[in-house]
C-alpha positions as CSV (number, residue, x, y, z in Angstrom):
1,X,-64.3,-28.7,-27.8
2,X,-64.0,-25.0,-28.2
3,X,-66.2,-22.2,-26.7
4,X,-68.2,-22.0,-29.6
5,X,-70.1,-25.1,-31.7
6,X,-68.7,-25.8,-35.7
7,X,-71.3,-24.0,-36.9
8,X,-70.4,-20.5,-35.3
9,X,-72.9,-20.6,-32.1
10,X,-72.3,-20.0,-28.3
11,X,-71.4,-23.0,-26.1
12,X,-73.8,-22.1,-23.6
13,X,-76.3,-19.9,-25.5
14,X,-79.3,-20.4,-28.1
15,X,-78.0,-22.8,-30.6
16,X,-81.5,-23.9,-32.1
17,X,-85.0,-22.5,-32.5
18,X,-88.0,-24.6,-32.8
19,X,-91.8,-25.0,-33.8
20,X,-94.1,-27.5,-33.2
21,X,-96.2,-27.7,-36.2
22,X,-99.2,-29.4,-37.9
23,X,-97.7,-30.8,-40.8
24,X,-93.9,-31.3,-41.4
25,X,-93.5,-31.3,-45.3
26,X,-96.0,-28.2,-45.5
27,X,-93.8,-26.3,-43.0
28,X,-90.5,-27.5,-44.8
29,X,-91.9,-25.7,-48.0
30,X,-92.8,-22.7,-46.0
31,X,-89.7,-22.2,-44.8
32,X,-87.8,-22.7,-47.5
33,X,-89.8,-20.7,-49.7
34,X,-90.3,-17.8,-47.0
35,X,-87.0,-17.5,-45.5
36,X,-84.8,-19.2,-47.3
37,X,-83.8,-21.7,-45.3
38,X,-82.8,-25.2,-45.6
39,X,-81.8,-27.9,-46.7
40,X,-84.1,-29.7,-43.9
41,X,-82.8,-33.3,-42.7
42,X,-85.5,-35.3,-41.6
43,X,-85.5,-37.9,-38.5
44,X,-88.8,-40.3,-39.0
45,X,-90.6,-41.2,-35.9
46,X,-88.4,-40.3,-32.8
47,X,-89.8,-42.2,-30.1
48,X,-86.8,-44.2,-28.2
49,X,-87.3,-46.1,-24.9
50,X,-86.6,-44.6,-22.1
51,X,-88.0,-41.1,-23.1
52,X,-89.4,-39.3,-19.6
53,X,-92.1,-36.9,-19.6
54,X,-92.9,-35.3,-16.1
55,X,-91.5,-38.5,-14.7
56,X,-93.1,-41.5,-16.6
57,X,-92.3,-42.9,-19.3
58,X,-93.3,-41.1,-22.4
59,X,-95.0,-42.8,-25.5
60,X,-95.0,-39.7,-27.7
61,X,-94.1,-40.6,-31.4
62,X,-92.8,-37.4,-32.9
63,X,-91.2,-36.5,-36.5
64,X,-88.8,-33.9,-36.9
65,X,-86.6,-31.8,-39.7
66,X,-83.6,-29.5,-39.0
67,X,-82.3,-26.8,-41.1
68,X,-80.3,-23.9,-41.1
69,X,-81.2,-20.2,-41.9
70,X,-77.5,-18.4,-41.3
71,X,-76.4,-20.0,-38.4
72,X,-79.3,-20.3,-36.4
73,X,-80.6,-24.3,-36.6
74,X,-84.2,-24.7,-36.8
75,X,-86.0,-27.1,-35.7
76,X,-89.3,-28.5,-36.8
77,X,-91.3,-30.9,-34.9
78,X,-94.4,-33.0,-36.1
79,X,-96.2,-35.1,-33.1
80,X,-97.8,-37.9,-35.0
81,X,-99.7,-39.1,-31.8
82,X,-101.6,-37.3,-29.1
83,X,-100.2,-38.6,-26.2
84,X,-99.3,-36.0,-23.4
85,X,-95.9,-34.5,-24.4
86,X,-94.7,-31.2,-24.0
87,X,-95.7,-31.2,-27.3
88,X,-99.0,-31.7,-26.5
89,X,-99.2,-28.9,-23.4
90,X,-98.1,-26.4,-25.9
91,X,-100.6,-27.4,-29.0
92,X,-103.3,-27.1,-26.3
93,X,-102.4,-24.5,-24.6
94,X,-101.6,-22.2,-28.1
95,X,-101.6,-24.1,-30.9
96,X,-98.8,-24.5,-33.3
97,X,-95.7,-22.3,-33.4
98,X,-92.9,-21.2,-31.4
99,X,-91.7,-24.4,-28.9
100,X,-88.4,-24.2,-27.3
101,X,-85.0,-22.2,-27.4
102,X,-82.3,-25.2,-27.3
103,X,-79.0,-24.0,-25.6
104,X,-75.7,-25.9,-26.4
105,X,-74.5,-27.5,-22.8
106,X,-71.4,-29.2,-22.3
107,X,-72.9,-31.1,-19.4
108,X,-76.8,-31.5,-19.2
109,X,-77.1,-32.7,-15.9
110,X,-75.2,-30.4,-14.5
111,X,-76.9,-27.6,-16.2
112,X,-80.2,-29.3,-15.5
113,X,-79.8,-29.2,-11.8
114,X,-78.2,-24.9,-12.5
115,X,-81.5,-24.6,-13.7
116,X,-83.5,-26.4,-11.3
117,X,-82.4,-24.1,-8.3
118,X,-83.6,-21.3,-10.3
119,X,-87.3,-22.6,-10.3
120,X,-87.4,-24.9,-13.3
121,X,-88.2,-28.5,-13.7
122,X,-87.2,-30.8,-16.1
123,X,-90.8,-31.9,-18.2
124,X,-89.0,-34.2,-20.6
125,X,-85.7,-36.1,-21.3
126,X,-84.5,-38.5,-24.1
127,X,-81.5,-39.9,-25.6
128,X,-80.4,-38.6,-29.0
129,X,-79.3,-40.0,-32.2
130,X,-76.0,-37.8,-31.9
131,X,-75.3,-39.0,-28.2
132,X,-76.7,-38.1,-24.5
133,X,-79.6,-37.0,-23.6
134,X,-81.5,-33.8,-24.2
135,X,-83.0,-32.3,-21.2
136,X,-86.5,-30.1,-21.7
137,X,-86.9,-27.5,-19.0
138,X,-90.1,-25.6,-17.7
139,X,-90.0,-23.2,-15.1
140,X,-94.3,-23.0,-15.5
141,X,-94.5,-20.8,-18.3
142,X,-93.2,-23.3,-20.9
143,X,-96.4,-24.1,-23.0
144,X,-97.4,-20.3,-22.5
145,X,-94.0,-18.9,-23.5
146,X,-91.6,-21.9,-24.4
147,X,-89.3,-24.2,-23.0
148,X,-85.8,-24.6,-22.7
149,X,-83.8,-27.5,-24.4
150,X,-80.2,-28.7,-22.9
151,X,-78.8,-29.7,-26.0
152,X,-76.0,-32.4,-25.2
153,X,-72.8,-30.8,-27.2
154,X,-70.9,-34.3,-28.1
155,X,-68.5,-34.8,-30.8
156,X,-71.8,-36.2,-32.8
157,X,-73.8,-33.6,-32.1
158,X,-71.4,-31.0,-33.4
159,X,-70.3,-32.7,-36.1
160,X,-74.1,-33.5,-37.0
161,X,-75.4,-30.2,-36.9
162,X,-72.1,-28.5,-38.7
163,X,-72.8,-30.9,-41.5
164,X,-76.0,-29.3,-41.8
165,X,-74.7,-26.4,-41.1
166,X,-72.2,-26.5,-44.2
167,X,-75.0,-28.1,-46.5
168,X,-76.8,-24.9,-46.5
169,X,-73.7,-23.2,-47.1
170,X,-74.5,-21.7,-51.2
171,X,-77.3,-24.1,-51.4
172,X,-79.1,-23.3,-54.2
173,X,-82.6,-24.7,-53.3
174,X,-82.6,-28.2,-54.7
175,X,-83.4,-31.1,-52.4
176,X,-84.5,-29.4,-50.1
177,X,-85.7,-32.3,-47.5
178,X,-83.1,-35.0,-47.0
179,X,-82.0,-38.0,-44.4
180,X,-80.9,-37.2,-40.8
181,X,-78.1,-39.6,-41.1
C-alpha cells in the first residue's frame, strides 16, 4: 500500500468525517441537497459480536451511510437503540452533529497504544465489514469535542471506500442512497 489511500487521502491523517444524527435518510437528503455530496452507501444495523465499549461488551445497534464530498468520506451514523455507546455519550452530552475524525492507520493496535501514552483511551472497538477492527479513541474530551477513529487501512477497506470514492466521481444526483456491498 502506498502513503496515501485510493481515494487521494493521507495514510495517517483524517480520511473520514462523521455525524451522529437523528434520522439517517433525512440527513442523506440534506447532504446531498446542501453540499452536494453523495452517492451515500448504506450498512443496515451494524451491531457484530464482539463489539467493546469501555471494556464490555457493547449491544449498540447502529445504522450508517458513507458518501463522498471531494475526497473527504463522510460518515453518517443512526443509533437505532439507546444503549450506552459512544454514540450515546455524545447525543447526551450535545445532541446530534459532529462525532469523530477517522484517521487511516496501517496498524490499529499499534497506533492505539501511540495514542494511549499520550493520555487517550480506547472507548470502543469493533470488527469491520472491510477487515480489522476500528479502534474509537477518547482522550476525555471526546463527547465534548469528538473522538478519534483508527480506521484499519486493508486492501478491503481501500478498495471499499475508493469505490465510493469513484461513484461520486460526475455523479449526477440520481440514486443517491445505495448498498454498502
Amino acid at each position: 500500500m502506498t502513503d496515501k489511500l485510493g481515494y487521494g487521502q493521507p495514510m495517517g491523517g483524517i480520511a473520514q468525517t462523521a455525524f451522529v444524527v437523528e434520522n439517517l435518510q433525512e440527513s442523506i437528503a440534506r447532504f446531498v441537497a446542501d453540499m452536494k455530496a453523495g452517492p451515500f452507501f448504506v450498512l443496515d444495523h451494524f451491531l457484530v459480536p464482539g463489539q467493546n465499549y469501555r471494556g464490555s461488551e457493547s449491544t449498540a445497534d447502529i445504522t450508517l451511510a458513507m458518501g463522498f464530498a471531494g475526497h473527504m468520506l463522510i460518515e453518517l451514523i443512526q443509533p437505532l437503540d439507546n444503549n450506552p455507546s459512544v454514540y450515546s455519550e455524545t447525543i447526551a452530552k450535545r445532541g446530534y452533529g459532529y462525532h469523530h475524525f477517522g484517521i487511516a492507520s496501517r496498524d490499529v493496535d499499534a497506533a492505539s497504544l501511540e495514542y494511549q501514552a499520550r493520555g487517550y483511551q480506547e472507548a470502543f472497538r469493533a470488527s469491520v465489514p472491510t477487515g480489522g477492527e476500528v479502534v474509537y479513541l477518547d482522550n476525555g474530551t471526546g463527547a465534548e469535542w469528538g473522538f478519534l477513529e483508527l480506521l484499519p487501512v486493508t486492501p478491503g477497506m481501500d478498495e471499499t471506500f475508493t469505490r465510493f470514492w469513484e461513484a461520486s466521481q460526475n455523479w449526477d444526483g440520481s440514486d443517491p442512497v445505495r448498498p454498502f456491498i
